[in-house]
Residue, then its C-alpha position, 0 to 999 in steps of 0.5 A: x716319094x717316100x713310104x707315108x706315115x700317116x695312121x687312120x684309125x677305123x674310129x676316124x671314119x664311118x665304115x657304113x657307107x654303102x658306095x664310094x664317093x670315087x671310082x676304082x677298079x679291082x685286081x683280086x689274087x687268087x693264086x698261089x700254091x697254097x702250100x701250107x694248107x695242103x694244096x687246098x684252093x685256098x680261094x675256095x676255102x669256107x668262113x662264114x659259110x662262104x668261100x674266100x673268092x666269094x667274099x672277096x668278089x663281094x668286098x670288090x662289087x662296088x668296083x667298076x671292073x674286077x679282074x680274079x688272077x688264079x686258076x681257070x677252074x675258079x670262074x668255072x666254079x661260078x659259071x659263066x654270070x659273074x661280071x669278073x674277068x679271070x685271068x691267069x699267069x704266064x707262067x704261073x704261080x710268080x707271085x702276088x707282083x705277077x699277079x698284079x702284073x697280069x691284072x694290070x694288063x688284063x684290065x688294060x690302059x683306057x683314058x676312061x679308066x678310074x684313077x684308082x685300083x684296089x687290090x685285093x687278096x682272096x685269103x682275107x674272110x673279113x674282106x667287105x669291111x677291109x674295102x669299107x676302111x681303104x675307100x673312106x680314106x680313098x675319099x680323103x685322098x681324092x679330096x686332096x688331089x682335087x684341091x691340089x693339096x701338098x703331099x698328094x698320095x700313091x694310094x692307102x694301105x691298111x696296117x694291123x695292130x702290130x704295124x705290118x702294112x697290108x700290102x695286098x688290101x691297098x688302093x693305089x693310083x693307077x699310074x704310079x703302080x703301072x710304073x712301079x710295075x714296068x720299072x721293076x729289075x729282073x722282072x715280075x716273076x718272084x718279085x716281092x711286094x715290098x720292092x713293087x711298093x718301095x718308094x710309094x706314097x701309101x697312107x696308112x688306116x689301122x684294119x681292126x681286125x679286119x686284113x686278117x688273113x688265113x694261110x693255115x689250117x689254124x688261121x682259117x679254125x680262128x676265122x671260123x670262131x670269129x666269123x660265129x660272133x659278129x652279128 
């Protein structure tokens, strides 16, 4: 399949919705290096009052299961009560695909799994009301595949205002994204995610603002301006 075309907007759908109408599990990405932060854990970096794994777990609490890829010393951080699972990678810093990679494995292929897996990164402050805009429009895709319509998607991404796709705020069909995963030359480790997804069905929903993402200083100062003004 190809990439899909198809552009919600946060005015088609009710982002108040307090639970899904479909089931998904979670793979959130805490990893990386964190290079341009100065070698900070960007996961636990504040906005709002709360560090971005916290909200991140947060967006994700209406998922089924949660696997955090990242360091060892996360879960440590948040004690032994969380529902999620951690994990890390092998070897690690490979990357968001290696990330997705280990996730997949951790959650593992049960015939009871949901159909759908959010991934999520941990870097994004505003990432309740991301989750809010890719299940609504999970909703309408679940629909079609329920009523076998034409065209069945691979998942929704989300898509800032200058028309990037927002790779890592997306809920994809399990399967297609395991195939994606598996079928992918010269490995997991390095791989970009614009070749995990190439050749998926994604739908696309305009974020609002909300896939803001945070890989500086400067990034993390504006999200703390911003945080300040919602209500």
């Amino acid at each position: 399949m190809s990439t899909g075309d198809d552009v919600s907007t946060a005015d088609d759908m009710n982002t108040s919705s307090p639970s899904p109408a479909v089931r998904y599990d979670a793979i959130i990405l805490a990893g990386g290096r964190a290079s341009r932060l100065g070698g900070v854990q960007k996961a636990e970096v504040e906005v709002g009052g709360h560090a971005l794994l916290d909200t991140a777990l947060e967006a994700a609490a209406r998922s089924n299961r949660i696997v955090v890829v990242g360091p060892e010393e996360l879960r440590r951080e948040r004690g032994r009560d969380t529902s999620a699972r951690y994990v890390g990678e092998d070897p690690p810093f490979g990357g968001p695909v290696a990330g997705i990679a280990a996730g997949l494995s951790a959650l593992g292929d049960f015939a009871s799994a949901p159909v759908w897996l959010l991934v999520l990164a941990c870097d994004l402050p505003f990432a309740p009301r991301a989750v809010g805009l890719l299940e609504h429009a999970l909703i309408e895709i679940d629909a079609e595949i329920d009523a076998e319509a034409d065209g069945e998607a691979d998942g929704v991404c989300l898509v800032d205002a200058d028309g990037r796709e927002q790779w890592l705020a997306g809920i994809y069909h399990r399967t297609s994204l395991r195939h994606r995963v598996d079928g992918l030359a010269g490995g997991v480790h390095g791989a970009s995610v614009r070749k995990l997804v190439d050749g998926l069905d994604l739908r696309h929903v305009f974020d609002d603002g909300a896939a803001f993402d945070v890989d500086t200083w400067q990034d993390v100062e504006e999200a703390r301006r911003s945080a300040k003004e919602l209500p």
